[in-house]
C-alpha positions in Angstrom: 102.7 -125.9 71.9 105.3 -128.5 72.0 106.5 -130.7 69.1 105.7 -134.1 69.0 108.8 -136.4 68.0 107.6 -138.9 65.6 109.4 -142.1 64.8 109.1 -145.1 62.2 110.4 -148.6 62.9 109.8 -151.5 60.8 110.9 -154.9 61.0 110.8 -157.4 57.8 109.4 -160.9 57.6 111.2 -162.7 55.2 108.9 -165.9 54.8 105.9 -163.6 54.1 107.7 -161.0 52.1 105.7 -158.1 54.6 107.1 -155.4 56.5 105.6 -154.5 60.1 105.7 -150.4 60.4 105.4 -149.6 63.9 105.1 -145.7 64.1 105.9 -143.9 68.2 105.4 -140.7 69.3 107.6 -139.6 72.1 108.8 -142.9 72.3 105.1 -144.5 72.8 103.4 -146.9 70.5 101.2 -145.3 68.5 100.0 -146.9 65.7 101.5 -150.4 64.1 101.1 -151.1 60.5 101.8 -154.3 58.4 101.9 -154.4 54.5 100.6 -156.2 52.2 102.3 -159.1 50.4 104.5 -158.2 47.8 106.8 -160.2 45.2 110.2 -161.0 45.6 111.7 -158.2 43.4 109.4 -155.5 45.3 110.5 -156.5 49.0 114.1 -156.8 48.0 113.3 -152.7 46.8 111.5 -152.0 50.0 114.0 -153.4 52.1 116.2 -150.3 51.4 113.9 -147.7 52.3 114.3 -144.5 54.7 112.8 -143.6 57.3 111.1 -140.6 54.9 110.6 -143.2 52.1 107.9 -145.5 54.9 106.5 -142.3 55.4 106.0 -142.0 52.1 104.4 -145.8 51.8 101.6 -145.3 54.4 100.3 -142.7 51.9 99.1 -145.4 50.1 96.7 -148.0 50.5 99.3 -151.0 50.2 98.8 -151.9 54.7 96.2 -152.6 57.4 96.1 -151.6 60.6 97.7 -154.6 63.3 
């Protein structure tokens, strides 16, 4: 069975204060995912996350599906 290579990017919008999350597998789009609005001091906190940390996020309920 071969691995699948999974991948997160996400892309900030700064007027909104949301975060798109577009997740590929072997390099295809498979899902994209945009947050919810959040306050100033809780963007400027998700700004810094990993890779692992997004991961993390879509654990919760805090998104829709795009």
């Amino acid at each position: 069975m071969k691995n699948s290579n999974e991948t997160i990017k996400v892309t900030a919008n700064q007027s909104k204060r949301t975060f798109t999350i577009r997740k590929y597998i072997d390099g295809k789009l498979f899902t994209k995912y945009r947050t919810l609005p959040m306050n100033q001091d809780e963007f400027d906190r998700e700004e810094m996350n990993t890779e692992n940390d997004w991961k993390q996020f879509l654990k919760s309920d805090d998104y829709y599906i795009v």
